[in-house]
DRENLO-953561 format. One record per residue (C-alpha): residue in one letter; x, y, z. Coordinates in steps of 0.25 Angstrom, whole numbers, plus 5000, padded with zeros to 4 digits. Example, Ala and Ser with C-alpha at 12.3 -4.5 7.8 and 13.67 -1.06 7.14 Angstrom:
# residues 2
A504949825031S505549965029
This chain:
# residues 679
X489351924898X489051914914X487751944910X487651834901X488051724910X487451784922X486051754913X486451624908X486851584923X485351614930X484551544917X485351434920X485151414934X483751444935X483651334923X484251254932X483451264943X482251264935X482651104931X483051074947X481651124951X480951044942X481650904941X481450924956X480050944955X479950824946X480650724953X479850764966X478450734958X479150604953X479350534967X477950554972X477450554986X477550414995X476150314992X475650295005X474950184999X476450094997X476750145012X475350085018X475549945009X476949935016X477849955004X479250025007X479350145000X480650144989X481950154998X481450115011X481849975018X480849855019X480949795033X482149695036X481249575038X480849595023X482549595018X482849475027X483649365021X483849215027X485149175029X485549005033X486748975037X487448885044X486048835055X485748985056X484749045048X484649205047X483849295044X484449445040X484349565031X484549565020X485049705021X486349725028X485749755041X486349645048X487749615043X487949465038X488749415029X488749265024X490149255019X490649245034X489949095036X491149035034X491449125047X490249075056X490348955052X491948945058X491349025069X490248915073X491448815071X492448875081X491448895092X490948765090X492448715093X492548815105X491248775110X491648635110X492948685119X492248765128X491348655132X492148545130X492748595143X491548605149X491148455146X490048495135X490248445121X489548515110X488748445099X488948515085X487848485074X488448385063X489648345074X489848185076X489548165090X490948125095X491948175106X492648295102X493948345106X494048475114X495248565111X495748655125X496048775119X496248845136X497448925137X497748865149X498348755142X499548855137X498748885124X498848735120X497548665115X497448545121X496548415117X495548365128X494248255126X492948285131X492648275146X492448125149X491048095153X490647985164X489847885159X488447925159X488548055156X488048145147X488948235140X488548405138X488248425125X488048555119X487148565106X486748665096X485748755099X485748725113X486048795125X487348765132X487448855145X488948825146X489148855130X489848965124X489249115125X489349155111X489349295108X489149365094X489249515095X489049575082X487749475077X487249545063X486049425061X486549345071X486849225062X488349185070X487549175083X486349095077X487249005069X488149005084X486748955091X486548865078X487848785078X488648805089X488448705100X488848735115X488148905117X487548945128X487049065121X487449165109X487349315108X487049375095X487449525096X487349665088X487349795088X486149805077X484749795081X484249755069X485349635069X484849605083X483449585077X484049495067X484649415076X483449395084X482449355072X483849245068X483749195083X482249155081X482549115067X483649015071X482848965085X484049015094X483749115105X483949025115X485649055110X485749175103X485549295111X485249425103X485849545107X486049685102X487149765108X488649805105X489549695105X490549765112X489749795122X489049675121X490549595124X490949695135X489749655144X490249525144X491649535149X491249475163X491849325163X490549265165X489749345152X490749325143X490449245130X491249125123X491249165111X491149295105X490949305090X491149455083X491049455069X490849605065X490749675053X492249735052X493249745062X492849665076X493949775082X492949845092X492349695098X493649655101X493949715113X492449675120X492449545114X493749465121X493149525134X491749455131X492649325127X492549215138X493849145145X494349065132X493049095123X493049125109X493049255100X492849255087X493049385078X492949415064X493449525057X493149575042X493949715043X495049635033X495349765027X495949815040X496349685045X497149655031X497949795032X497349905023X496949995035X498249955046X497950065053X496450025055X496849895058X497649955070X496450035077X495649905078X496349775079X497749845084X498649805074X499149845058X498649755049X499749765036X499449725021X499949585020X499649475013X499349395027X498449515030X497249395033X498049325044X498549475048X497249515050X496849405058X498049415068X497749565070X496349515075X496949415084X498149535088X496849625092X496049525101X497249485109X497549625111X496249645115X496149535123X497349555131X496649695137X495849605146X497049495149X496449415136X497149365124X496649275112X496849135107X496549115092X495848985088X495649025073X495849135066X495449155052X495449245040X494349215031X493649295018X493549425022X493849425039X494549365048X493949275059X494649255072X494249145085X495049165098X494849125110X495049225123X495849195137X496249285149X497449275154X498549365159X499749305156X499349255141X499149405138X500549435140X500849335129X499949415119X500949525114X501949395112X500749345101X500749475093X501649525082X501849645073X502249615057X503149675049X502849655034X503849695022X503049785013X503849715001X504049575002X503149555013X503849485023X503349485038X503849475050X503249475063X503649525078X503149495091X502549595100X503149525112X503949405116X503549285126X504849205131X505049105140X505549115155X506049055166X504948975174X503948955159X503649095162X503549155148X504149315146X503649415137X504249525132X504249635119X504849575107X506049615100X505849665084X505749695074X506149565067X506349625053X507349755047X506749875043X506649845029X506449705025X507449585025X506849555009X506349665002X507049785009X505549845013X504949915023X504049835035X502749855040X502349845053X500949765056X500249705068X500349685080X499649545076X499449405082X500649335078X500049185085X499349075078X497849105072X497348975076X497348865086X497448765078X496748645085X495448725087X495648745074X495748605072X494348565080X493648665071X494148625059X493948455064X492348495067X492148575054X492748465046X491948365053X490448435050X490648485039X489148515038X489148615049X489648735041X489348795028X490748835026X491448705034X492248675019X492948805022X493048805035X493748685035X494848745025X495148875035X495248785045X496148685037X497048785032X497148835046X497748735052X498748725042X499248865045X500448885053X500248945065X501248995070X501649085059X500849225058X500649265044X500949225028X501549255017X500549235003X501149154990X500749284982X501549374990X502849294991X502749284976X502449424970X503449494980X504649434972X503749454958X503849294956X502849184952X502049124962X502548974968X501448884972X500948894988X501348744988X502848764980X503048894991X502548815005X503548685000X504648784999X504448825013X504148685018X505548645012X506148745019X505848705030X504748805036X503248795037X502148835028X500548855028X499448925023X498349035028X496949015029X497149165026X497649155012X497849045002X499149094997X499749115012X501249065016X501049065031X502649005034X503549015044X504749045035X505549185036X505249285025X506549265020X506249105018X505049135008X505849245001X506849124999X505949034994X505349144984X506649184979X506849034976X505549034968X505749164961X507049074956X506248984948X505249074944X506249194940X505749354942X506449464932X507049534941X507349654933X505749674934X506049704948X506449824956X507549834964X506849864977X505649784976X505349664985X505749564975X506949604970X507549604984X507049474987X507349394975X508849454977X509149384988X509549244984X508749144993X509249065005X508348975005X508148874994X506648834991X506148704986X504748714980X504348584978X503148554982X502848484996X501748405003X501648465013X501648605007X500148585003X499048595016X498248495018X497048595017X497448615002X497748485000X496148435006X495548544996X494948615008X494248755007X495248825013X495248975007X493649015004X493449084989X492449214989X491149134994X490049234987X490149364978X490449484984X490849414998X491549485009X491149575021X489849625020X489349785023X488949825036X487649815042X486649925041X485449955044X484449955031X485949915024X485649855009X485749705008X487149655008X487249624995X486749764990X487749835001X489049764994X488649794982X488449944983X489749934992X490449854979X489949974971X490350094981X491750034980X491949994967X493250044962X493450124974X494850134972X494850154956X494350274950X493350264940X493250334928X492750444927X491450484917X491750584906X490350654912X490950654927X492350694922X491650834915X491050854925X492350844935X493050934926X493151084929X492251164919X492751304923X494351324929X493951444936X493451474950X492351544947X491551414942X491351374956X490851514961X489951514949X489451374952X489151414967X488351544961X487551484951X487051384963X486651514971X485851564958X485151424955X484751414971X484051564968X483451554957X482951414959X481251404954X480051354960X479751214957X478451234949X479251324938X478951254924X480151164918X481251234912X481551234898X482651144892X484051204894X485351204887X486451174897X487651254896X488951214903X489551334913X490751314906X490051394895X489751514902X490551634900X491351674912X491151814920X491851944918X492851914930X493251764924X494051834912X494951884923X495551724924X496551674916X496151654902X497051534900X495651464904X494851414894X493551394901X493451544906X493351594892X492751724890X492751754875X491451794869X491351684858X491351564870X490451634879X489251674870X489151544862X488851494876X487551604879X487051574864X486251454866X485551524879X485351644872X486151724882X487051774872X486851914863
């Protein structure tokens, strides 16, 4: 019987071989050697990468015109033109502040010709913006002016460290009046290249300087008072974490930095801990993650700044599509920097009903003689369990607990979008950020969400309008977030909106015996409210952004928008990369079913150890026994399954109770009898 399958082992593996050899053999002929004649004509041969000039694509926008691959070699990605164009408006507003104070007024294309108002923004006026009217001029004299496109060689250094095509700079050099030059930066050679060819393109090398380097080290050779830039501009792709600490060095006295992040995944609190090794705080799951993520930016570019005797004042800070983009400007100053720990705040957050509180890291009080004393604060401000629910808290942050915004820079930018409209492709929405964003209260960090408040007790849904006049009756404040559409950013204890959503769950009843004794709702909507709501419906509850129809909260402006793949060099188009990434990820965290072929395949034929050793041998005997390749084709053969050989002498020595490992002559001949192996 050893004998038997010993035979029938070695004609199956030389069989085998045989067939390996020859389809080898085959498929070599099939391929053929390179034509030299397609190589001398300049034809790329199958596989290989035409040169980028060939895959370059023209892009418009705004008064810039790029050219760029279309492969992703240089990252681009036109969703975020609703980002350069509130970029070119900020730092035409801060351009007009900085040489407003010099006595030069700067002339935006489109712009009546008339006197505008410059806004103070100087921290040595305690932080207060104050109103002041261009310089008067003597009669006679000529005023500065600052154009477009023209050198102003007491403008504003601009730099933009992390270029890609160079688009930000050339629109910068295009549209924003009042530069003395601009600096468009990257890393990537064949970026720089790009940029140069879009300098030409554009007609303005006399403003945008090229430059290949590392933006880090780029910013830390600028950290001498007098080489410093006004403006610094980092848009990278991800997390800006390791710019941050060169850039508010390379920021001027008072000059502008403005940073995007797109890492919302970290930001929004799936990776907490991630979110801690580069911006220094934990970022929690919360349904005001949006407006959490951007305090923890502004949390970690005070922090930085305050190594140097720095700190940060936000002008506008906003959470849009898929990133958050932030506009501060940079001061020196001993004695503010001890105010900073004062500004920030850790959360603790039910993890049933929600509810958040917030506690300062430090304390400033007053003293005697105006001095102002700081000192640690005293916490927590909440029990070990919740006042509501009876759950646990978690801990996030520290964050900036100040306001977002200033309110009356916002105020300008909004007033000189609204009055040229025809400036910006996207002015219609940024005029409804900017709307709802001055509606927003500013003194109260965080929000609640409609949707949230209403499926923690298990009830219907009030209207925003029917929930904001309830609050209003009672006497405390209400807004919304340019964050979320459905946000309640009030200044009413947690207990107040429990009230007032005990009192709805009245009208619209819940079955309380659906309820388990220690969820969230059960425990709240025991408690008989203290505070009586009135829902009827105020005029003042609905915002005048809402009221003016404006574009306040942007629906998905293309198919299959959102943040694009990295650049790479000889990377597919963009469009190819996302959608072998779509397909790469599709169902990732549902397991498909399986094929009946794939699941007999997966299955163990033989239960007994052997199977492997006689898998491992028969792979020696193949490699030994393997023929020339000019041997003729072998003839067809009858596959036969292993699970049909007999078993050697030593495997009747296993537990018969396996059916596989049979050994009776009736099952093992039947097997050899179509080879003709069996007598």
């Amino acid at each position: 019987m050893s004998r038997a399958r010993i035979v029938l082992w070695l004609s199956l593996t030389l069989r085998s071989a045989r067939s390996l050899c020859r389809a080898r053999f085959m498929e070599g002929q099939s391929q053929g050697p390179p034509n030299p004649a397609a190589m001398e004509n300049g034809t790329q041969p199958c596989g290989e990468e035409r040169p980028p000039e060939a895959q370059e694509t023209t892009v418009t926008e705004g008064a810039a015109k790029i050219a760029f691959p279309s492969a992703n070699e240089v990252f681009y990605n036109p969703v975020q033109e609703f980002n350069r164009d509130l970029t070119c408006a900020v730092i035409t507003e801060f351009a007009r502040i900085q040489l407003g104070a010099k006595g030069i007024q700067i002339k935006v294309p489109g712009e009546k010709d008339v006197q505008k108002v410059v806004v103070d923004l100087s921290e040595q006026e305690e932080d207060k913006a104050e109103l002041k009217e261009s310089p008067n001029l003597a009669p006679g004299d000529q005023p500065r002016t600052a154009a477009v496109g023209e050198i102003c060689e007491e403008g504003l250094r601009v730099l933009e460290g992390l270029a890609a095509s160079g688009l930000r700079s050339i629109r910068f050099a295009r549209e924003v009046p009042g530069l003395q030059f601009v600096v468009a930066n990257d890393a990537s050679a064949r970026a720089v290249d790009l940029i140069r060819r879009n300098v030409q393109l554009n007609d303005v090398a006399h403003l945008v300087q090229p430059s290949q380097a590392d933006a880090r080290m780029l910013m830390y050779q600028h950290q001498k008072a007098s080489e410093r830039f006004d403006v610094i501009d980092l848009d990278p792709y991800g997390s800006p974490a390791p710019f941050l600490d060169a850039a508010v060095q390379a920021v001027s006295e008072g000059g502008l930095l403005c940073v995007t992040c797109t890492d919302m995944a970290v930001l929004a609190g799936n990776s907490g801990e991630t979110c801690y090794s580069k911006y220094g705080a934990m970022a929690l799951k919360s349904r005001a993650c949006h407006e959490m993520a951007l305090r923890i930016v502004l949390h970690s570019l005070d922090l930085r700044a305050n190594c140097y005797q720095r700190f940060v004042v936000p002008l506008l800070s906003i959470s849009a599509d898929f990133y958050v983009r932030v506009f501060v400007r940079v001061f020196t100053g001993q004695a503010k920097v001890k105010a900073s720990a004062s500004k920030q705040a850790l959360v603790f957050q039910c993890v049933g009903c929600g509810a958040f509180h917030l506690q300062r890291l430090g304390k400033a009080s007053g003293a005697s003689g105006g001095r102002v004393k700081f000192s640690a604060a005293c916490g927590p401000p909440v029990a070990p369990e919740c006042e509501h629910c009876g759950q646990r808290h978690q801990l996030g942050g520290p964050l900036w607990a100040e306001p977002l915004h200033d309110l009356d820079f916002v105020g300008h930018v909004l007033e000189a979008v609204s009055a040229n409209p025809s400036r910006f492709h996207t002015a219609e929405r940024i005029r409804g950020v900017l709307s709802v964003i001055t509606e927003e209260l500013p003194d109260v960090p965080l929000y609640y969400t409609l949707d949230q408040l209403s499926s923690t007790v298990h009830c219907s849904t009030p209207s925003l309008l029917q929930l904001r006049s309830a609050l209003l009756h009672a006497g405390f404040r209400v807004s919304i977030s340019h964050a979320c559409k459905n946000a309640v950013k009030t200044d009413a204890p947690s207990s107040a909106l429990w009230d007032i959503m005990r009192c709805w769950e009245k009208e619209c009843p819940v079955k309380r015996e659906r309820l388990s004794e220690t969820s969230p709702a059960f425990r709240i909507l025991s408690v008989e409210p203290r505070l009586q709501a009135n829902f009827t419906i105020r005029d003042d509850a609905n915002p005048s952004s809402r009221q003016r129809g404006l574009k306040r909260f942007q629906a998905n402006p293309e198919a299959n928008w959102g943040p694009r793949p990295r650049a790479r060099p000889g990377g597919k188009a963009a469009g190819e990369a996302m959608e072998e990434r779509r397909r790469l990820l599709q169902n990732k965290r549902k397991e498909p079913a399986e094929d009946p072929a794939q699941q007999a395949a997966r299955l163990k034929t033989f239960p007994c150890k052997r199977f492997k050793e006689a898998a491992s041998t028969q792979a020696r005997v193949q490699a030994a026994a393997a023929p020339p390749c000019g041997l003729a084709p072998p003839p067809p053969l009858r596959l036969v399954s292993l699970a049909q050989l007999p078993p050697g002498p030593r495997w009747r020595k296993l537990d018969r109770n396996q059916a596989p490992c049979a050994s009776a002559p009736d099952q093992v001949l039947p097997a050899l009898r179509p080879l003709g192996l069996a007598h």
